[in-house]
N, C-alpha and C positions, 0 to 999 in steps of 0.2 A: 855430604850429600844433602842436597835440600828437599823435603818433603811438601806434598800437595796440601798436606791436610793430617791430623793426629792420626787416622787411621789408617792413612798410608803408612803412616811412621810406624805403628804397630804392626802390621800385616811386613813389613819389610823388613823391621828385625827380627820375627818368629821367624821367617823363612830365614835367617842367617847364625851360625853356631859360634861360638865362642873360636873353636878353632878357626874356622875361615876369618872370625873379627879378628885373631890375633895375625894371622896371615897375612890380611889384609895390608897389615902395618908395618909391614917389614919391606924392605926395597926389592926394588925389580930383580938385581940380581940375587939379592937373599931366596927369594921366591922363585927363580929359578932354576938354581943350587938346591932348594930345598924340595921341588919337586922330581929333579932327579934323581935325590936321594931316594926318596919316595918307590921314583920308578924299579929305581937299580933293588931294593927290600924288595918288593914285589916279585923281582924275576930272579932273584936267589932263592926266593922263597919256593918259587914253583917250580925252580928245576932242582931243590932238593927233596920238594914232594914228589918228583917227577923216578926218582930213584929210590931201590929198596922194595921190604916188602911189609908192609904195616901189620901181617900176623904171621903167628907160628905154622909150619905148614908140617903135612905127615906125608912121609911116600911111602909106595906100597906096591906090591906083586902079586900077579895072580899065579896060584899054585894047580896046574893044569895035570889032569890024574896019568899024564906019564912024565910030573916030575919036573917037568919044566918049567920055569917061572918068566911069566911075561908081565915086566913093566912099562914097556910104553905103550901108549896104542898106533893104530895105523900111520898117524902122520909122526907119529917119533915122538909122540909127548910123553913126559912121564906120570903116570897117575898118583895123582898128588889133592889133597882138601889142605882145608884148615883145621887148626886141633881141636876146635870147638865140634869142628861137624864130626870127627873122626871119633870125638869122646860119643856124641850122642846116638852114633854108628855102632858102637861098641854094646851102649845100653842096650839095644834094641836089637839086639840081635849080629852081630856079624857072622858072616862064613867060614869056615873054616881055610877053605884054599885063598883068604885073604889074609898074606904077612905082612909086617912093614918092612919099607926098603932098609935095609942096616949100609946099604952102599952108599943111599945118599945122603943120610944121616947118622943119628947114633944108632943105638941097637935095636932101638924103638921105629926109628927112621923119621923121627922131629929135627925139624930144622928150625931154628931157632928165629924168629922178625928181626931182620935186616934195619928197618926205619919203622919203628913203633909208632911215631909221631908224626908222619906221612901226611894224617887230616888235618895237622896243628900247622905241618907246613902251607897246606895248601890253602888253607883258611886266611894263614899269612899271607900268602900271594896274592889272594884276591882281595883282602882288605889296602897289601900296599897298592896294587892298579888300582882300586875304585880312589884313594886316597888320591893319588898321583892323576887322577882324571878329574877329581873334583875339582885340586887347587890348578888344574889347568884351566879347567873350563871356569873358573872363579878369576884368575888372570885374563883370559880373554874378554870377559863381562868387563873388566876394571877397565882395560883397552879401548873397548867399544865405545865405552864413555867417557874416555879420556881422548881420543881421535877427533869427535867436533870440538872439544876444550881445546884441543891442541891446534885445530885446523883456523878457530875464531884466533886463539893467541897470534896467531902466524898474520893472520889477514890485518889483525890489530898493528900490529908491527911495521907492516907494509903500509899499512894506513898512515900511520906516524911516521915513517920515513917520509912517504910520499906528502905528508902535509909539509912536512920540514922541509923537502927540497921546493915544493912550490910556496913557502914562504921563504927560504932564502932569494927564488925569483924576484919575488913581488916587491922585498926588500931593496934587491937592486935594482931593479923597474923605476921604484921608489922615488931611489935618491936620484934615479937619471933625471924621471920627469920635472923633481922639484929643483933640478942643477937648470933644467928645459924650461920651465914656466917662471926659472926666478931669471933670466937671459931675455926670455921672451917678455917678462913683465920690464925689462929693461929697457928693450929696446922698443917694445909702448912709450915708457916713459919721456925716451928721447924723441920718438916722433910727436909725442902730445904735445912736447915743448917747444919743438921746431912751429910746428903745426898754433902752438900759442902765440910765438911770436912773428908767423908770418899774419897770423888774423891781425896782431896788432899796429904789423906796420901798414898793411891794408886796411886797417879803419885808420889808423895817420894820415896815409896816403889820400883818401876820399876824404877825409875832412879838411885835407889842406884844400883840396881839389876844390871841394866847396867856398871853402869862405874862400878861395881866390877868385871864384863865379861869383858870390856874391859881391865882392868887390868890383869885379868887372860891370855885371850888372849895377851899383850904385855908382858907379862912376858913367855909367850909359845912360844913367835915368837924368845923374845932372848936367850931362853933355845935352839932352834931350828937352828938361826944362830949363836951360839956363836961361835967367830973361825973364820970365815967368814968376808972376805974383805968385803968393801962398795961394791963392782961389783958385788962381788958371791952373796951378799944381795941382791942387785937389781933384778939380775936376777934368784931367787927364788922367790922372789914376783913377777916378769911379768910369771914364771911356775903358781902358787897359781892362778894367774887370770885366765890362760888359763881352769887348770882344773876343779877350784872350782865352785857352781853354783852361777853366780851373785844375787845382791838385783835387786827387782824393784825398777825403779826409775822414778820420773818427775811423769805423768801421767798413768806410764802401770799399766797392770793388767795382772792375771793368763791369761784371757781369750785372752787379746790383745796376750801375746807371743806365746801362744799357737794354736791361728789363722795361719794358712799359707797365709790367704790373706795380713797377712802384711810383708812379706816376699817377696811379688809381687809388683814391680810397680803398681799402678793403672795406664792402658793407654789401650788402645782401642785391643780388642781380634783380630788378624789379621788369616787369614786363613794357615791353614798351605802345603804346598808345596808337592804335589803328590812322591816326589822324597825323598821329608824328612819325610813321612810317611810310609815307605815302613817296615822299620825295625824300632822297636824298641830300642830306646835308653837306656841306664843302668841311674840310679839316681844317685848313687853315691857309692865309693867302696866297703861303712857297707851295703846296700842294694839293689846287684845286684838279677835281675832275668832275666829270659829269656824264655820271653813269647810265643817260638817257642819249648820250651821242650811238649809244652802240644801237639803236633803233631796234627797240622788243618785238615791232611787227615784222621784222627779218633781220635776224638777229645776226647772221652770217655773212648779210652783206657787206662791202668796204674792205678795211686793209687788215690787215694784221694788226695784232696788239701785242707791245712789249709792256707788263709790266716791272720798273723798274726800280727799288728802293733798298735802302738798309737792311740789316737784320733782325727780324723779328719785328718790324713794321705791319705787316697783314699780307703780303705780297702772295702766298698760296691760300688764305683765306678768303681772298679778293677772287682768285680766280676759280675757285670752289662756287663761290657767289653764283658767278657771270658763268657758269659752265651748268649749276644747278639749277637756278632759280629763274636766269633770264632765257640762256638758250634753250636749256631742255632736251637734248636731241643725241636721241641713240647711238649717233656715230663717235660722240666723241670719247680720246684716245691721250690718256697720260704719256710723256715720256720723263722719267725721272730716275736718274741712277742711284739718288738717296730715299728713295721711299722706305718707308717703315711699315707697309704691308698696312696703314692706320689711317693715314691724310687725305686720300682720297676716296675713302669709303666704299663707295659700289663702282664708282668708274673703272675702267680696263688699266691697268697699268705694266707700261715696258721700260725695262731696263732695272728691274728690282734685282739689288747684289751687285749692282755696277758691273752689268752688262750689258756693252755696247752693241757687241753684236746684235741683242737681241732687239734693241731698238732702230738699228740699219735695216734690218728683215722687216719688222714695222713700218716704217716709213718707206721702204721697198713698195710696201703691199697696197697702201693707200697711195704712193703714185700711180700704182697698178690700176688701182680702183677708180680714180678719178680721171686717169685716162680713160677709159671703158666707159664711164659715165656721159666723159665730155662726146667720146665720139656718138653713142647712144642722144645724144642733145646734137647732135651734127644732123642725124639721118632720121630727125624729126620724132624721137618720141619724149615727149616733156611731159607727160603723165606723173608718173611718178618717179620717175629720175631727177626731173628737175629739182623737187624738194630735198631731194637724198643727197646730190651735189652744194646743194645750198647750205646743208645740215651737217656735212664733214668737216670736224675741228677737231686741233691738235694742240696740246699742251705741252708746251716745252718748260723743264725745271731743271735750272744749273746746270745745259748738255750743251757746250762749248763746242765739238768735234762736229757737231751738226747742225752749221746755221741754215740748212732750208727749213725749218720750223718760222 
């Protein structure tokens, strides 16, 4: 047994005696056996105290003065002490009409202690029962605390089985997967190869492809200048470069050439000069206009305008312009299925999330309205209709399905 501390160790063997130590040490069934001994002492012992008579006894008759002598009393008993009381009976006076019994005794009428030792038995008896209770109740204690030892042993066991057969799993698990991942690293292997040597005869294949372009093209160039001095040559190829479309090269990309910001120094936006704003400049001679045709003292009159250019040219900046700055006027009305909720700032906009219908319903509405308008300019009132008619414009952006814009 393991102790808390010294003075549990002390306090724990003063309570235990030499005998239950030595008990303690003997095996179950020793300890068994040996409390039943115990038991069986005990109750020989008490049923031999249990018989006999532990003193001398005296019987005796009373002598009744006609002669008659009565020994028992009422219920049949015989009157009888012990000889101790009988002797001090005697000192002290006895009566005369008092005999001893000579029938149930000698002549004196002493009957002689049957079991002298009667205390010695019983003394025996209850020393074998408390014996035979302590080393039970001493077995039980050993029990009580050999039951969670016994219960942890047990679960320990089952633990240990149960690791075992879940690593004899794992082990076979094991070898499946690594039978699995070394098949499967295989058959990678084979596709990586296939898969190398199809890349190879596809870069074979394009490179013959090419130098047989190239040759075609050098056999095209001298079918083309045959005839032709070194100079005339030359200067066919510097033509060739001017018109033909260059490769990308180094680093560009579609996106890069096609940006107009790289077309611009990067350097700080400077204001521009009230006197160099006045007019409009031309860009250049394939794309002049003249943004004073749209006539700023009525801005709505004339035809419709298509703006029409490349991408990322200015083409919804342009019209930001001429819808902000020239016309000015409340009615006007976006249509654009790619809006970004951003491009046109405060204007109204239909068709945001590439909804058509919602731009049919629009354009529904301002037929509506300009109908109503025109017939109100029919039946003569040009007050203030006639400006509001004047002032309805509509922005069409990339909406194909709808050419009355």
């Amino acid at each position: 047994m393991s102790y808390l501390s010294g003075n549990h160790q002390d306090l724990a063997e003063s309570q235990q005696s030499a005998l239950m130590g030595r008990f303690g040490t003997l095996r179950f069934d020793q300890r068994l056996l040996t409390i039943a001994a115990t038991a069986a002492l005990g109750l020989t012992c008490s049923a031999i105290a249990w018989t006999g008579e532990s003193s001398d006894r005296v019987y005796f008759c009373l002598v009744h003065p006609n002669q008659n002598l009565q020994c028992f009393d009422a219920q049949n008993r015989p009157f009888r002490m012990t000889r101790h009381h009988w002797e001090n009976w005697k000192q002290q006076g006895m009566p005369s009409y008092i005999i001893p019994n000579a029938k149930a005794g000698n002549d004196q009428g002493l009957v002689p202690a049957t079991n002298p030792y009667k205390a010695a038995w019983a003394l025996s008896a209850f020393l074998g029962f408390a014996t035979a209770g302590w080393m039970l109740r001493h077995l039980q204690h050993e029990e009580a605390k050999l039951a969670p030892l016994e219960a942890l042993a047990q679960q320990q066991q089952e633990a240990i089985a149960d690791m075992a057969a879940r690593a004899a799993v794992v082990e076979a698990y094991r070898e499946v997967a690594i039978k699995q991942a070394e098949l499967e690293a295989d058959v990678e292997l084979v596709r990586h190869e296939h898969l190398v040597r199809l890349g190879h005869a596809e870069l074979l294949g394009e490179t013959e492809i090419e130098i047989a372009r190239l040759e075609a093209e050098e056999i095209k160039f001298d079918a083309q200048t045959a005839g032709l001095s070194e100079a005339q040559k030359q200067e066919y190829i510097e033509f060739l470069k001017k018109v033909e479309t260059p490769y990308l090269s180094g680093t560009q990309t579609l996106d890069s050439i096609n940006n107009p910001a790289d077309k611009v120094a990067a350097a700080k936006p400077e204001a521009i000069a009230p006197e160099a704003a006045e007019k409009p400049q031309k860009v250049s001679d394939e794309m002049e206009f003249d943004i004073t045709r749209l006539n700023p003292s009525d801005p709505t009159k004339g035809k419709n305008i298509a703006i029409v250019a490349g991408q990322g040219v200015g083409k919804t900046t342009l019209a930001l312009y001429i819808a902000g700055e020239i016309l000015q006027s409340p009615d006007i009305q976006v249509y654009d299925l790619d809006d970004d909720r951003k491009t046109w700032g405060n204007l109204p906009v239909w068709g945001t999330g590439d909804d058509a219908s919602q731009i049919a319903g629009a354009m529904q509405a301002d037929k509506d309205l300009f109908e109503q308008r025109t017939q109100q300019r029919i039946e003569g009132d040009r007050s203030e209709n006639m400006t509001s008619i004047s002032s309805l414009l509509n922005v069409c952006r990339y909406f194909y399905p709808l050419p009355s814009c």
